[in-house]
FIDODO-616002 format. One record per residue (C-alpha): residue in three letters; x, y, z. Coordinates in steps of 0.25 Angstrom, whole numbers, always signed. Example, Ala and Ser with C-alpha at 12.3 -4.5 7.8 and 13.67 -1.06 7.14 Angstrom:
BEGIN
<aa->ALA, c1->+49, c2->-18, c3->+31>
<aa->SER, c1->+55, c2->-4, c3->+29>
END
This chain:
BEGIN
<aa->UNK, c1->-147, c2->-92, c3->+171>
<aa->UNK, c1->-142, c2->-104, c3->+163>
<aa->UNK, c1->-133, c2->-112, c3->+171>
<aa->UNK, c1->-125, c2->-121, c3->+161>
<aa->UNK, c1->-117, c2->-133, c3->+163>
<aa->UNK, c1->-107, c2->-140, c3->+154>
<aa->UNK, c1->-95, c2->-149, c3->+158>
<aa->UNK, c1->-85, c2->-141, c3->+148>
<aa->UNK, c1->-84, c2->-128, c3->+144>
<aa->UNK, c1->-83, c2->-124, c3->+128>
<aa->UNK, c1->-81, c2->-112, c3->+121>
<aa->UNK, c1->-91, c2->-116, c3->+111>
<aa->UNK, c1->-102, c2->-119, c3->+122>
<aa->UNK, c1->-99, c2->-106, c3->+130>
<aa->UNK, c1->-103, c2->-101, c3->+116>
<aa->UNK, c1->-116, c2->-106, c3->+112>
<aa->UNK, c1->-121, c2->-105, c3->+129>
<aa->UNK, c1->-119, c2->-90, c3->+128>
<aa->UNK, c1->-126, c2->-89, c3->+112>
<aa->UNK, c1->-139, c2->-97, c3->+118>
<aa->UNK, c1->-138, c2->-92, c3->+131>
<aa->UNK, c1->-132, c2->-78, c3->+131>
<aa->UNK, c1->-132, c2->-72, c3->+118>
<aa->UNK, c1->-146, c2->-78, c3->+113>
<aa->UNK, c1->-154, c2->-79, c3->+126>
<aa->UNK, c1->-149, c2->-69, c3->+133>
<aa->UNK, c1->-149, c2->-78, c3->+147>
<aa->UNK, c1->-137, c2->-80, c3->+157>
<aa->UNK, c1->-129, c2->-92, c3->+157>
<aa->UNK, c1->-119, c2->-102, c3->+164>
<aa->UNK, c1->-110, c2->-112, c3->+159>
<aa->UNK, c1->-102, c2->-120, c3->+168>
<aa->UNK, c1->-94, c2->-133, c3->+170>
<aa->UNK, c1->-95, c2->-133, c3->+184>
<aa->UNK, c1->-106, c2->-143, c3->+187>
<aa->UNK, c1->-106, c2->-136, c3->+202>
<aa->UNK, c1->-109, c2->-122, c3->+196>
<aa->UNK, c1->-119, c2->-128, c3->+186>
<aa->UNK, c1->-127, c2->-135, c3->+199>
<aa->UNK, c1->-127, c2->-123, c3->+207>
<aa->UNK, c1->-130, c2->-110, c3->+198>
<aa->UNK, c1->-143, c2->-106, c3->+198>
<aa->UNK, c1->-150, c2->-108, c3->+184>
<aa->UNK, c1->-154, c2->-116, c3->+173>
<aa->UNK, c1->-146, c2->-128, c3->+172>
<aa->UNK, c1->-142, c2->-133, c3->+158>
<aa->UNK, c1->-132, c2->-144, c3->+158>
<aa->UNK, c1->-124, c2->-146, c3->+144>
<aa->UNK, c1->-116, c2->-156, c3->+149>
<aa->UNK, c1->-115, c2->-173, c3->+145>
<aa->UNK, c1->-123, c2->-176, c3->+157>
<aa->UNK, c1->-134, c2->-172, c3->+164>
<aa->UNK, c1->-136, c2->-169, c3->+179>
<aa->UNK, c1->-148, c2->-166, c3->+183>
<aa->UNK, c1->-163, c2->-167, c3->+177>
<aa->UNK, c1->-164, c2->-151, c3->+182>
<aa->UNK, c1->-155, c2->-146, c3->+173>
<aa->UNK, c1->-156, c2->-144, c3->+157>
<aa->UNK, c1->-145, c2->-153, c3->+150>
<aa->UNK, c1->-139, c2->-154, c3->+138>
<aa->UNK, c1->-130, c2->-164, c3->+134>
<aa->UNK, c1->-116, c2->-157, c3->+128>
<aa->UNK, c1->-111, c2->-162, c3->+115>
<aa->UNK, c1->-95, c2->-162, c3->+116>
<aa->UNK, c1->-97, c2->-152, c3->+101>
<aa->UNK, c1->-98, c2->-140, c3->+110>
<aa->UNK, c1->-86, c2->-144, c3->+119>
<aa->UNK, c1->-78, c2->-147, c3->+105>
<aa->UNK, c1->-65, c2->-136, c3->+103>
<aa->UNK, c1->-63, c2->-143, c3->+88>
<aa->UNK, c1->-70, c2->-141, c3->+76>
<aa->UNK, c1->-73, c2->-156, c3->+73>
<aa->UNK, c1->-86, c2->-160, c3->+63>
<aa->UNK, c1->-96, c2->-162, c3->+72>
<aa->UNK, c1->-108, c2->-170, c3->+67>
<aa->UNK, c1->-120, c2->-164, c3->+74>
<aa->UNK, c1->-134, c2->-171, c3->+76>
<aa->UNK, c1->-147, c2->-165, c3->+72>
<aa->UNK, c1->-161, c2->-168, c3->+77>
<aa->UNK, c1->-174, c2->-162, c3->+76>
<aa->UNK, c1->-177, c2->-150, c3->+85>
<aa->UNK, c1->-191, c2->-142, c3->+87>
<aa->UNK, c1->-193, c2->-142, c3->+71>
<aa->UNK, c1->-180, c2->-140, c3->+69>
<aa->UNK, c1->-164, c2->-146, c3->+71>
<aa->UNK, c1->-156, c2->-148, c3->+83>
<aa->UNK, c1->-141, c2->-150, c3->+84>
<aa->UNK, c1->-133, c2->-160, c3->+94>
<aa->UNK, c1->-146, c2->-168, c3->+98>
<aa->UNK, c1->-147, c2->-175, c3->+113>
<aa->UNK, c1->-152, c2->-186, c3->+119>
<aa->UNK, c1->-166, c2->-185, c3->+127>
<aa->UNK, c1->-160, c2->-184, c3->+140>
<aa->UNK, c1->-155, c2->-169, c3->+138>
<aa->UNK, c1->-164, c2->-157, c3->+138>
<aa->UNK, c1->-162, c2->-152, c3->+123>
<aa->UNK, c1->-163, c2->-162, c3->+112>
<aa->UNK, c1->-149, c2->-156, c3->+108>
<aa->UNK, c1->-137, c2->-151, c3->+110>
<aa->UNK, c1->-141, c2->-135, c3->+109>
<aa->UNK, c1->-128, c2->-129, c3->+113>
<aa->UNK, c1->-119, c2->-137, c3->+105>
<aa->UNK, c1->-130, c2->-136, c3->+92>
<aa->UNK, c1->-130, c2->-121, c3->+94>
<aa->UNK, c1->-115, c2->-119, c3->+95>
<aa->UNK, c1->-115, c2->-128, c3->+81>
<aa->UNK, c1->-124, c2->-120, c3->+73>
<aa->UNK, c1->-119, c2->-105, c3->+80>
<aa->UNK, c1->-103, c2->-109, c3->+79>
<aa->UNK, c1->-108, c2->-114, c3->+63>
<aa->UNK, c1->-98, c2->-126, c3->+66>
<aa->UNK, c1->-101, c2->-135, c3->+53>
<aa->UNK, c1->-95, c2->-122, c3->+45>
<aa->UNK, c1->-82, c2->-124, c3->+50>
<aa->UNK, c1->-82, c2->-139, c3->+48>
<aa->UNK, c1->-77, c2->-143, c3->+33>
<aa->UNK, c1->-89, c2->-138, c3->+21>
<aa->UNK, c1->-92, c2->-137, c3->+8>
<aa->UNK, c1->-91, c2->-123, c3->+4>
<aa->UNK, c1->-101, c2->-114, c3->-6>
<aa->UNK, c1->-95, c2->-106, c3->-17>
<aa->UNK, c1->-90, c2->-94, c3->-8>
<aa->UNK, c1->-86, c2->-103, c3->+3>
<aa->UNK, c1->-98, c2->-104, c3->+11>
<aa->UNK, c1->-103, c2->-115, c3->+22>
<aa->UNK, c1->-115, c2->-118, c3->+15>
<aa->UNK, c1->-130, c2->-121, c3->+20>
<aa->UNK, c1->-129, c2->-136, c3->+15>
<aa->UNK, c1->-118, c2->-139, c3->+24>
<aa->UNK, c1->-125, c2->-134, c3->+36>
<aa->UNK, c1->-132, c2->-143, c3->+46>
<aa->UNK, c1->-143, c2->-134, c3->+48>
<aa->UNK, c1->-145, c2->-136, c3->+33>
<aa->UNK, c1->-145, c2->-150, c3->+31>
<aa->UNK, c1->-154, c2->-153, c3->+44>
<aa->UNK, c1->-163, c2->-143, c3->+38>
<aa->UNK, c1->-164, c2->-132, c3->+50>
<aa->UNK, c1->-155, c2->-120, c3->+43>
<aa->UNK, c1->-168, c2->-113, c3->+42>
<aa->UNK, c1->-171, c2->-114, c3->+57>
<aa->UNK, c1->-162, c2->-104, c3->+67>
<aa->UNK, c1->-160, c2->-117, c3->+75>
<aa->UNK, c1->-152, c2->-110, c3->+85>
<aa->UNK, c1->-162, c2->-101, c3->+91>
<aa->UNK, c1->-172, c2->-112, c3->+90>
<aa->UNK, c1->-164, c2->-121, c3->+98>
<aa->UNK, c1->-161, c2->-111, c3->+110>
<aa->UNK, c1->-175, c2->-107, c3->+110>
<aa->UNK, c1->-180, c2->-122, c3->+111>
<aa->UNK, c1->-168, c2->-124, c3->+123>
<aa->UNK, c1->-173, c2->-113, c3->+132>
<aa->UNK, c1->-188, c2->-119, c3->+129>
<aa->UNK, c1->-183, c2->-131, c3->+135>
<aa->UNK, c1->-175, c2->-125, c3->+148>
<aa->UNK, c1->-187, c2->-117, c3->+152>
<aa->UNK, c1->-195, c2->-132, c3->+150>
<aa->UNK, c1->-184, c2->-138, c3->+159>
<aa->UNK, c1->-185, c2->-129, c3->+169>
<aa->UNK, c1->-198, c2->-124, c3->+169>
<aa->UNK, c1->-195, c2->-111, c3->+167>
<aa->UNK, c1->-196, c2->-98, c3->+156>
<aa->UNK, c1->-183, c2->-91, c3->+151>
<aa->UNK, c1->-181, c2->-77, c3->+153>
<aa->UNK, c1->-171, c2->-76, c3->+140>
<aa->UNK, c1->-165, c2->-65, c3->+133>
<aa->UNK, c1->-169, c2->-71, c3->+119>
<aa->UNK, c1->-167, c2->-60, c3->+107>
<aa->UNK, c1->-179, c2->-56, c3->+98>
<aa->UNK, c1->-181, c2->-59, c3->+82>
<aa->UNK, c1->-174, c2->-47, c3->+76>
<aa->UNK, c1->-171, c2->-41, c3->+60>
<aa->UNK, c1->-159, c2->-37, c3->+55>
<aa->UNK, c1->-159, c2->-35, c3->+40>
<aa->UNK, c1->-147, c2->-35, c3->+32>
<aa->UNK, c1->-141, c2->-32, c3->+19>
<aa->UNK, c1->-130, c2->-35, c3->+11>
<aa->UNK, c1->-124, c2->-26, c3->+3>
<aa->UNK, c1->-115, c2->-35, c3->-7>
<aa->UNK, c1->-116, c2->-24, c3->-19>
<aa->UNK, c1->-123, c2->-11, c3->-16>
<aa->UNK, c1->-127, c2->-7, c3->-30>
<aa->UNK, c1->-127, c2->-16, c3->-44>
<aa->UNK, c1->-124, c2->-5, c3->-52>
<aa->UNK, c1->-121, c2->+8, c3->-47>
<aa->UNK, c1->-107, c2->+14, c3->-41>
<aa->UNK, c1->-100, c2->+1, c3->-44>
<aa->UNK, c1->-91, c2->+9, c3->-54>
<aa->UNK, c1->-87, c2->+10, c3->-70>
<aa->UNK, c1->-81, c2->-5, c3->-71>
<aa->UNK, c1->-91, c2->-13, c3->-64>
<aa->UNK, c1->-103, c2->-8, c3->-72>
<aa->UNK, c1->-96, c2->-9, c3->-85>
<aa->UNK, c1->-95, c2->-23, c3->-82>
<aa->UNK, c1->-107, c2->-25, c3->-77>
<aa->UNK, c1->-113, c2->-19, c3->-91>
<aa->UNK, c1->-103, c2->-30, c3->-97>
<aa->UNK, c1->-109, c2->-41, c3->-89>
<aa->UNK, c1->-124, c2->-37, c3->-92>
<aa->UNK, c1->-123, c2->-36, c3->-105>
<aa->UNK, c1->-115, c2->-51, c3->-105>
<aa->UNK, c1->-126, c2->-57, c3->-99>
<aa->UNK, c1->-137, c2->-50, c3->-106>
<aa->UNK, c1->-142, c2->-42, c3->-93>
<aa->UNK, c1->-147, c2->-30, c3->-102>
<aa->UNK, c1->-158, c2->-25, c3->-90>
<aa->UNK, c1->-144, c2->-25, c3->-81>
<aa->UNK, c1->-136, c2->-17, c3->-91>
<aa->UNK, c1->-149, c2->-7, c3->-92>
<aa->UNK, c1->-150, c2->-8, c3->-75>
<aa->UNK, c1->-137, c2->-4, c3->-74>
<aa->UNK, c1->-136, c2->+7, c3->-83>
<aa->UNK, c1->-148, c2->+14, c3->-78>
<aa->UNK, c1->-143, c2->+12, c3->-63>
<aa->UNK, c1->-129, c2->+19, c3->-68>
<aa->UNK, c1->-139, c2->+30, c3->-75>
<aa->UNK, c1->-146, c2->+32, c3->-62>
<aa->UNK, c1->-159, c2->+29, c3->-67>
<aa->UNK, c1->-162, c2->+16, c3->-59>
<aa->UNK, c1->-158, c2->+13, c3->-45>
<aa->UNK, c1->-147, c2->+0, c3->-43>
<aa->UNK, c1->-154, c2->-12, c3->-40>
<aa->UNK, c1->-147, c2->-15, c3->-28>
<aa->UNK, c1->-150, c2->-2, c3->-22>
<aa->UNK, c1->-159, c2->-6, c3->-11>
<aa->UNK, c1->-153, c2->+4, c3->+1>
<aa->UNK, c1->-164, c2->+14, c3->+2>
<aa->UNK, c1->-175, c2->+1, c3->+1>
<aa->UNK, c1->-167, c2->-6, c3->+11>
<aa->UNK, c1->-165, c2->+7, c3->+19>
<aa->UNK, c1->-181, c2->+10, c3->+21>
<aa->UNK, c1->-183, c2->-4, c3->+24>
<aa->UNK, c1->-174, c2->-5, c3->+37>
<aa->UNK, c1->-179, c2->+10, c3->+41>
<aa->UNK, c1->-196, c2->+6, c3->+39>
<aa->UNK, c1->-193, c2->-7, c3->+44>
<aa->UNK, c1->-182, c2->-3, c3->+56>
<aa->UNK, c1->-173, c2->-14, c3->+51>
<aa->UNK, c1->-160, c2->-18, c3->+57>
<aa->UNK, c1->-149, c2->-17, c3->+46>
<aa->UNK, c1->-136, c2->-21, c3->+41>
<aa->UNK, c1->-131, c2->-18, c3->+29>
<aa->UNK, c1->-119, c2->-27, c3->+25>
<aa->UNK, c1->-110, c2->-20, c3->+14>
<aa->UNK, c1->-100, c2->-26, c3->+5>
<aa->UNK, c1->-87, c2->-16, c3->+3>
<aa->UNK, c1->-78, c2->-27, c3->-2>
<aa->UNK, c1->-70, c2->-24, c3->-16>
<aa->UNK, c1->-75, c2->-29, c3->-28>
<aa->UNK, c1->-73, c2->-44, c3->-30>
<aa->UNK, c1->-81, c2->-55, c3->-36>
<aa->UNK, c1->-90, c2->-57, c3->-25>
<aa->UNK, c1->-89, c2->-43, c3->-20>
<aa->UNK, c1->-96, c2->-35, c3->-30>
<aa->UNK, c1->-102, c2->-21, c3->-22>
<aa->UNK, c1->-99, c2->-8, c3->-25>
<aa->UNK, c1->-85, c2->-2, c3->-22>
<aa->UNK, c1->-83, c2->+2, c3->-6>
<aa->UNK, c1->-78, c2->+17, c3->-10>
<aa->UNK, c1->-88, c2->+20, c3->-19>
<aa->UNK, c1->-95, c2->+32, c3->-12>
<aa->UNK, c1->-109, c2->+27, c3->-16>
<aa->UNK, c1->-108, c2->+15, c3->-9>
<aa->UNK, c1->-101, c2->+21, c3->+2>
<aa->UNK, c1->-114, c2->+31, c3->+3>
<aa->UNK, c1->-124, c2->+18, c3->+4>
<aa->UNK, c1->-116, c2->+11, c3->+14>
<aa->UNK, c1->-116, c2->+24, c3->+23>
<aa->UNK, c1->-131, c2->+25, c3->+19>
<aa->UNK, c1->-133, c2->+10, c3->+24>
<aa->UNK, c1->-125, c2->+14, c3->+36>
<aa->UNK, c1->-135, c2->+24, c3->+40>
<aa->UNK, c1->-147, c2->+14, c3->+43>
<aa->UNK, c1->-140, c2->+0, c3->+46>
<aa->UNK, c1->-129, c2->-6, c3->+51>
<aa->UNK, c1->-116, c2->-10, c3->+40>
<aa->UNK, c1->-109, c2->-22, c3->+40>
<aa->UNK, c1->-98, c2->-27, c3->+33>
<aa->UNK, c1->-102, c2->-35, c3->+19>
<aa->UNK, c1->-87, c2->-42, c3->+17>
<aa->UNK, c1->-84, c2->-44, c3->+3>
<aa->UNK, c1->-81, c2->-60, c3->-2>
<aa->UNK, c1->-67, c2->-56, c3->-1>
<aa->UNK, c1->-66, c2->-54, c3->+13>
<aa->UNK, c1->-70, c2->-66, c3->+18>
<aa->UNK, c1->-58, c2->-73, c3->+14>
<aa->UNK, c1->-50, c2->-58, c3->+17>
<aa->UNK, c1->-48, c2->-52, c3->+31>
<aa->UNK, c1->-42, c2->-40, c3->+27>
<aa->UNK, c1->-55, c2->-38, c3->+17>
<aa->UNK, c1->-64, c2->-39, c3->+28>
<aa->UNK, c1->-57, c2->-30, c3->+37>
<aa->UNK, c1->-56, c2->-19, c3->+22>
<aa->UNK, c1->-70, c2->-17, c3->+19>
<aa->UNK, c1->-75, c2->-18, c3->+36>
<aa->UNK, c1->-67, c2->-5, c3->+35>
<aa->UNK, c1->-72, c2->+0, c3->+22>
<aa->UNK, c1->-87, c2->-2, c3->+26>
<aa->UNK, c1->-82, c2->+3, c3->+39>
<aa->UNK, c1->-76, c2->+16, c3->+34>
<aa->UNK, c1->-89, c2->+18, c3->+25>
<aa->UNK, c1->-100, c2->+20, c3->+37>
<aa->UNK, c1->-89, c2->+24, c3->+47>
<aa->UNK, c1->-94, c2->+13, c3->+58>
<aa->UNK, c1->-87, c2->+0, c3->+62>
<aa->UNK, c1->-91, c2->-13, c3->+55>
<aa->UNK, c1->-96, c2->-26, c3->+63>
<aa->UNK, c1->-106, c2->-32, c3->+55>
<aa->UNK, c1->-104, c2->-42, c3->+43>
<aa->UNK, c1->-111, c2->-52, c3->+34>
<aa->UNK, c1->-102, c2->-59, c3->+23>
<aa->UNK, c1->-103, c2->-56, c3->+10>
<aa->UNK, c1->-109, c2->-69, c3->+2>
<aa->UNK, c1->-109, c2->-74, c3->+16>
<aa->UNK, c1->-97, c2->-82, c3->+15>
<aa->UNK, c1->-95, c2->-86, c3->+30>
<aa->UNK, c1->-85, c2->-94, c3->+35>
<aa->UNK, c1->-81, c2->-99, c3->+48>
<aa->UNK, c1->-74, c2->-94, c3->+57>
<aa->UNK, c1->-65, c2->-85, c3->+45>
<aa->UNK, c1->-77, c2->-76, c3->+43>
<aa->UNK, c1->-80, c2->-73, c3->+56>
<aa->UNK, c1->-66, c2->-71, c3->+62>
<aa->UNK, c1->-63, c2->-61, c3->+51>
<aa->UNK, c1->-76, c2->-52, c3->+55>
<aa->UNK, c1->-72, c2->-54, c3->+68>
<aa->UNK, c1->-58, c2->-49, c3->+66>
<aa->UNK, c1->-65, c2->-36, c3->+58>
<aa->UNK, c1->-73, c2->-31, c3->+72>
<aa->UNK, c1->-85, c2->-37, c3->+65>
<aa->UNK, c1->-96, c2->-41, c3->+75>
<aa->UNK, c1->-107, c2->-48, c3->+68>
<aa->UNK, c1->-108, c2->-56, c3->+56>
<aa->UNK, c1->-121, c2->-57, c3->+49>
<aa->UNK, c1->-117, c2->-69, c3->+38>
<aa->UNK, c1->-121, c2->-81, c3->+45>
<aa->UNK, c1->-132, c2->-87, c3->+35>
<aa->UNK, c1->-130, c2->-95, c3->+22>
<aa->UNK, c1->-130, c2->-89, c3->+8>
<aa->UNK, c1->-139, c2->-101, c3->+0>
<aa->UNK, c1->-148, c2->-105, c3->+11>
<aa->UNK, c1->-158, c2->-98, c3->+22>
<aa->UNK, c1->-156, c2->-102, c3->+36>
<aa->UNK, c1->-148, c2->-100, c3->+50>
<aa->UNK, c1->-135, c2->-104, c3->+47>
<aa->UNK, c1->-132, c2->-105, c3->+61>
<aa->UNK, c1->-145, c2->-110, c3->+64>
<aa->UNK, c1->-147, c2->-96, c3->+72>
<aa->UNK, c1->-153, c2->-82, c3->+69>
<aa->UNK, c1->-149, c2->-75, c3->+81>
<aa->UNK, c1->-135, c2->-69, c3->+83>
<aa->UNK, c1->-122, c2->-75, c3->+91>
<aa->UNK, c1->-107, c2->-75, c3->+92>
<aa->UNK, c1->-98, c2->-82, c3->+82>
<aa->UNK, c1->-89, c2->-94, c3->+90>
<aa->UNK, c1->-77, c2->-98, c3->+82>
<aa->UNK, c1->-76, c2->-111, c3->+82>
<aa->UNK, c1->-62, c2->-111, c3->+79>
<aa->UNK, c1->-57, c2->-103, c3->+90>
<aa->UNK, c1->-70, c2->-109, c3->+99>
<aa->UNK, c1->-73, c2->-95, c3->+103>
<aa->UNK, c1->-86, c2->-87, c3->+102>
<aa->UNK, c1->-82, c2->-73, c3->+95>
<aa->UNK, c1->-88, c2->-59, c3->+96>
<aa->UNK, c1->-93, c2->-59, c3->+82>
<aa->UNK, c1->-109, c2->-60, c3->+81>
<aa->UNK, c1->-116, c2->-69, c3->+70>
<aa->UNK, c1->-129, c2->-64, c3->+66>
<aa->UNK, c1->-135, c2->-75, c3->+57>
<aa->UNK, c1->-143, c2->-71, c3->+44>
<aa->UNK, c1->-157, c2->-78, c3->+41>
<aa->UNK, c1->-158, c2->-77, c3->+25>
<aa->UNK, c1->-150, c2->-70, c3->+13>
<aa->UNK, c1->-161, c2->-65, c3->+2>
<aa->UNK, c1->-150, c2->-70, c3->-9>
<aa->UNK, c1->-150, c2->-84, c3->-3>
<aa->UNK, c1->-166, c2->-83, c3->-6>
<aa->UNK, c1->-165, c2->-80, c3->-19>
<aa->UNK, c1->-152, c2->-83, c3->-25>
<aa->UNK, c1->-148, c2->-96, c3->-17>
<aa->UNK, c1->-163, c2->-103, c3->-14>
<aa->UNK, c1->-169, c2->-96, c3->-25>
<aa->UNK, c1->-182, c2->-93, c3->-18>
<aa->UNK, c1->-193, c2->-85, c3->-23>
<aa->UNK, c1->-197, c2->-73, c3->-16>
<aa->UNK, c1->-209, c2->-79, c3->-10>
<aa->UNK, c1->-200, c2->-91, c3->-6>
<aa->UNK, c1->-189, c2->-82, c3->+0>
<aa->UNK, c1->-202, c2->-75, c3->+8>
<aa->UNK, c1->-204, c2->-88, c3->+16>
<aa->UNK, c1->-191, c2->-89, c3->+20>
<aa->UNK, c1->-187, c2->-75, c3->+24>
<aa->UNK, c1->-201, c2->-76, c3->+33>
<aa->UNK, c1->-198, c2->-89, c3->+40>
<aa->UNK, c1->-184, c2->-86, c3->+40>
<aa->UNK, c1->-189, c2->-74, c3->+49>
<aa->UNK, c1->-198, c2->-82, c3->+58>
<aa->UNK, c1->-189, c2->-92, c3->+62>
<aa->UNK, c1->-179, c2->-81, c3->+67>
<aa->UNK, c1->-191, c2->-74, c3->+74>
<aa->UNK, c1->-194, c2->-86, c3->+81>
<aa->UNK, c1->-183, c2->-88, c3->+87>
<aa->UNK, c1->-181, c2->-73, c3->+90>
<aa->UNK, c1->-169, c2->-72, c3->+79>
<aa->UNK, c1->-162, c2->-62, c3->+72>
<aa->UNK, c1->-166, c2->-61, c3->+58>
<aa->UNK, c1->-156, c2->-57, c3->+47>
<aa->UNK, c1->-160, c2->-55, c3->+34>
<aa->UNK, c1->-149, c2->-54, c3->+22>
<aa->UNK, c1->-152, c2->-45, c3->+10>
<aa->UNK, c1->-145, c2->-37, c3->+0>
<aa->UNK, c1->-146, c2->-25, c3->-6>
<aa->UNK, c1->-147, c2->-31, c3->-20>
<aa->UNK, c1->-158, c2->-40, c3->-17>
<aa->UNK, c1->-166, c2->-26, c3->-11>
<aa->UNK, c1->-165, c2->-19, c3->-24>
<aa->UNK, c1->-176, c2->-28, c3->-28>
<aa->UNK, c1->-170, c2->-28, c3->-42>
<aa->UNK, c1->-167, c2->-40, c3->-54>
<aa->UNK, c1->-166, c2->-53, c3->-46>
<aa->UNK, c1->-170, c2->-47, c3->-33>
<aa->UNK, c1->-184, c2->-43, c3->-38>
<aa->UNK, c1->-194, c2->-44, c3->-29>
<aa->UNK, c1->-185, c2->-45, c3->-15>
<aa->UNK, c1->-186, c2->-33, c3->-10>
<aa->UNK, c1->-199, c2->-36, c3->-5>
<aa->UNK, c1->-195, c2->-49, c3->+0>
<aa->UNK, c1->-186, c2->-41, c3->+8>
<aa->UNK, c1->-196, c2->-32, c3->+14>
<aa->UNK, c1->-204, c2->-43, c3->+17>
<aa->UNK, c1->-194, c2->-49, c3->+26>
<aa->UNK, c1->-190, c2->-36, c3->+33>
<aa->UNK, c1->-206, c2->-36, c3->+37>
<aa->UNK, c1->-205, c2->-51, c3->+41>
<aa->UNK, c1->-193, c2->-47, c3->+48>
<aa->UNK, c1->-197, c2->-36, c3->+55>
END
């Protein structure tokens, strides 16, 4: 057992002791402020304190940010670390070059995104304003790194090896499905304007597409179920399929919630994977919105929803997740960036929203994601052979610190159709990477 010493106790250091400890390494632990306790308990000392006590024990100077109530800018240091960024960095007398609790709690609580920022177009934080991004290590889950280089250097200090409880590298594969068909069950008006709008802008091969997916001579391009389907079952994936039953707006474009067809697929879907909740644009500025469709898709496959993953990802804290929280929903798979690849949280494992608001951890888990495939294509504009690198790497770096690899596809982008040519393949390759 971990016997931890600090002079103060905090909500936010209770918070980040039981992620590393508890949640991530699975190893018990002690925090007190007692100094008598922390001599006398049988264990490995760590003292997170502004002094230290004895050359025995494995100390780390506390930084007053994890003691801090108040949501104040806080300008944090950066130094190099084991070829890559640390947070909080210390003086040589200390064990750890850095402050590891306090830099975890920063990237975990994702305290610069409640801090005042420059918005995207849909009201997103975006990468550029992270620190991971500007020091250049939003491509590295510096969490897991940094708690796996902590415990290397606790068994060095005490000459010992750690029996911990550490997860393996797993899989899960999911997909969006923002708009289930392009053309087919979307009714009499839509199509008709849809013919409109082709033949404004000259799209003659859409107007023929269409009119042969309406004949039933050609299969709609964003039909990829029964492909997606034999690939979870050859490949025994874990999956979630994240559906979109919003009404029609200008962001929210899928096919209508009662229509019996798309009813059909869901139940379909339902029948091989798990369903979550896609909430429409609308919703995340609308309570009540999100509370309608949980219970439409809820009604649909007869089972209560608690998963969820933002439509266009618009994420912001602590709204978004206090309103999923309110609706009974229990993880949240939105945690990544739209225009860049990376770890927006610098992790790639699982763990507890803390709201820094209230200062109080909350029973909602956040299950990062490692990559979009539109933010490959459509937001760095990387060929597919380019795209292949980074879907590989972005693979081994979670396997190397026994992560959990989400991936993000869509069902549009699996038709292998128009500007999607050519990405079902990269998606099979990934699944085989992945797997």
């Amino acid at each position: 057992m971990f016997v931890i010493y600090s002079e103060k106790e905090s909500p936010r250091l209770s918070y980040v002791l039981q992620y590393i400890f508890g949640d991530l390494c699975g190893t018990e632990f002690l925090l007190t402020t007692d100094i008598d306790t922390y001599k006398s308990t049988e264990g490995l000392k760590i003292n997170y304190s502004e002094r230290r006590m004895s050359g025995e024990e494995f100390y780390i100077e506390a930084c007053p940010f994890l003691f801090d109530n108040n949501l104040n800018p806080c300008k944090v240091g950066v130094a190099d670390f084991e070829g890559t960024k640390a947070l909080f960095p210390q003086k040589e007398t200390t064990d750890f070059p850095f402050d590891i609790f306090s830099a975890v709690f920063y990237m975990l609580s994702r305290y610069e995104e409640y801090q005042p920022f420059i918005k995207d177009t849909h009201g997103r934080f975006k990468p550029t304003e992270s620190l991971a991004y500007k020091n250049g290590f939003l491509n590295k889950p510096v969490v897991n790194i940094w708690v796996k280089h902590f415990f290397r250097r606790i068994e060095l200090k005490y000459n010992c090896e750690l029996k911990l409880n550490t997860p393996r590298y797993s899989f899960i594969n999911t997909i969006d499905i923002d708009i289930a068909y392009s053309f087919s069950h979307k009714g009499f008006y839509r199509n008709f304007f849809g013919y409109v709008r082709s033949l404004l802008y000259g799209r003659f091969d859409e107007i023929l597409q269409r009119t042969k997916v309406l004949g039933g001579t050609l299969s709609d391009p964003f039909d990829s179920y029964d492909f997606i389907i034999d690939t979870l079952q050859k490949y025994r994936l874990n999956t979630v399929f994240f559906v979109h039953v919003g009404d029609y707006g200008i962001y929210d474009k899928n096919v209508p919630y009662k229509n019996n067809k798309f009813r059909d697929l869901i139940r379909y879907l339902a029948d091989y994977a798990e369903i979550g909740i896609h909430p429409s644009y609308e919703s995340s500025n609308r309570e009540d919105k999100l509370q309608e469709e949980i219970e439409r898709l809820s009604e649909i496959i007869r089972k209560d929803i608690t998963k969820s993953r933002q439509h266009f990802l618009r994420l912001n804290f602590p709204q978004t997740y206090r309103q999923l929280i309110n609706n009974k929903i229990k993880e949240d798979f939105s945690l990544g960036f739209a225009s860049e690849i990376g770890f927006r949280a610098g992790v790639c494992t699982p763990f507890r929203f803390f709201d820094l608001d209230t200062n109080k951890s909350t029973t909602l888990v956040i299950r990062p994601f490692s990559f979009m495939e539109g933010t490959l294509k459509d937001y760095m504009n990387k060929r597919i052979d380019e795209s292949l690198g980074i879907i590989e790497n972005q693979i081994l770096e979670v396997r190397n610190v026994g992560g959990e690899f989400i991936s993000l596809w869509h069902n549009e982008s699996l038709g292998n159709d128009g500007r999607w040519e050519g990405w079902k393949e990269v998606y099979e390759k990934m699944v085989q990477w992945a797997v």
